[in-house]
N, C-alpha and C positions, 0 to 999 in steps of 0.2 A: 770424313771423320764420323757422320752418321753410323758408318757400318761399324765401325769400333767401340761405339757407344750401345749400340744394339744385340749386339754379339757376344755370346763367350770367348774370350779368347785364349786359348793356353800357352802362358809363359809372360815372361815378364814384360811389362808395360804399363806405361802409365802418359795417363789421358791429360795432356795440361788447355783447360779452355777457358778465355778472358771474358769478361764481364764487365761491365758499366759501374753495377749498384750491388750493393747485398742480397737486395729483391731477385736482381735475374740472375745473382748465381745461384741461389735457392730453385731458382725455375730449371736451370739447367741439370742441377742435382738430380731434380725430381723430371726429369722431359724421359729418362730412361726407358724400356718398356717392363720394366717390372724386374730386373734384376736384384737392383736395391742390398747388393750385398755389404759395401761398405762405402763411406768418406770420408771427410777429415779436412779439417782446418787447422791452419795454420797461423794465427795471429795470438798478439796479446790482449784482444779485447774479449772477456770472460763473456760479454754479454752479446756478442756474435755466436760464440759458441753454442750459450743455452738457447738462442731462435732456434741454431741451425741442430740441436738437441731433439727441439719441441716440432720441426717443420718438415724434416728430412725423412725423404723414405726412403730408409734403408737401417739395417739390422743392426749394423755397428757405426760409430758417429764416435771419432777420434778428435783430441784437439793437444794439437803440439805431437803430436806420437805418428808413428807410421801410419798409412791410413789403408795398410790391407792388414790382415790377418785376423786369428781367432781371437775372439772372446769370451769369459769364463759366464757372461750374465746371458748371451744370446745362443740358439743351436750350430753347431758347427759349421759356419757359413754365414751366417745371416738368416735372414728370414726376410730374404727377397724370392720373388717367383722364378729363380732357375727352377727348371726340372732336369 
């Protein structure tokens, strides 16, 4: 799973990894090496949301909505360290 988390990968996929606490899915979010292009939560609690807002490193930070694509507020991709 590490190499999937590490890697670009081209085509669709998506990464599902369990957690304990809000803390260590925040750690997981951010354990990345710097791609940081997008996440996304999926709960009713508004106030999960605004941590994982204020905590997450990555470009785009989705809640309730898909959690890849563009956004009109960030550059086309994110603004995580792909190159």
């Amino acid at each position: 799973m590490a190499e999937v988390a590490d890697e670009e990968v081209f085509g669709p996929l998506l990464s599902v990894w369990r957690y304990d606490d809000f803390d260590e899915a925040i750690t997981l979010a951010n354990a990345t090496p710097g791609l940081g292009l997008s996440c996304g939560l999926i709960s009713a609690e508004r106030e999960k949301f605004d941590r994982l807002l204020l905590e997450a490193r990555a470009g785009i930070v989705n809640w309730n909505k898909p959690l890849t694509g563009a956004a009109s507020t960030a550059p086309f991709g994110g603004v995580g360290g792909l190159r």
